[in-house]
C-alpha positions in Angstrom: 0.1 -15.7 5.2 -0.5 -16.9 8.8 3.1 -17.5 9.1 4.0 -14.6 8.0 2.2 -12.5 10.3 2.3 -14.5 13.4 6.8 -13.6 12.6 4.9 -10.0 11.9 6.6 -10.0 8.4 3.2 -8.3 7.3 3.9 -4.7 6.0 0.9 -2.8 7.8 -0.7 -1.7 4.2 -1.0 -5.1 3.2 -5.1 -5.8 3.0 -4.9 -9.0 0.7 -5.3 -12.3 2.4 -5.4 -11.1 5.5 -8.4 -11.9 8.6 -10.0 -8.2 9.3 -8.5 -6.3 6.9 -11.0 -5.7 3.5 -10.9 -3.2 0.3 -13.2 -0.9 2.6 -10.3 -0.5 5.1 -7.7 0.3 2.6 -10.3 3.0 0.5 -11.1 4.5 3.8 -6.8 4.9 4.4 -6.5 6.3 1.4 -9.0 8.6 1.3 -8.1 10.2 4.6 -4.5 10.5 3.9 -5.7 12.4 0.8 -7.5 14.4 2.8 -4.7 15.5 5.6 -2.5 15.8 2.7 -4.6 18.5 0.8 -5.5 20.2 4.0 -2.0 20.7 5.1 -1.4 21.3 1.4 2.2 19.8 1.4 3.8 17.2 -1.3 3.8 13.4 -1.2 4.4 9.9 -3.3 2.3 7.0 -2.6 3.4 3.7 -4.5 0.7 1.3 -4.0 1.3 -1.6 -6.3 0.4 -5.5 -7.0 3.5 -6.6 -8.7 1.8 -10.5 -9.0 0.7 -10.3 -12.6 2.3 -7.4 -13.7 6.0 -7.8 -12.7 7.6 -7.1 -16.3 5.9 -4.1 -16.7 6.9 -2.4 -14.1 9.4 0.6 -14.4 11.8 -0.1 -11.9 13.8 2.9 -11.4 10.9 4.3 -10.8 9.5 2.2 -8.5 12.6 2.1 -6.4 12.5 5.8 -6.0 8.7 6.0 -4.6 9.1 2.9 -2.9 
């Protein structure tokens, strides 16, 4: 992981291994962009996954489509 994001290979959502990022971070994101998206009332898709354990049970089509 430090490799990775000293070559900034890091996507910016990533909070999982990572020094000074923590599950309070990523709630706190995710709460607020609920909130800007309600109040300006328009439409989005947010694909948030941990593909690790669960790789074969993802739907892929429909995975490529949000991602």
């Amino acid at each position: 992981m430090a490799h990775a994001e000293q070559a900034e290979a890091v996507a910016p959502d990533q909070y999982g291994s990572r020094k000074h990022h923590d599950s309070r971070k990523a709630v706190l994101n995710k709460v607020i962009l609920n909130n800007i998206v309600r109040q300006k009332r328009i439409a989005i898709a947010l694909g948030m996954n941990d593909a690790r354990g669960c790789y074969d049970c993802i739907v892929h089509s429909i995975a490529i489509l949000v991602l």
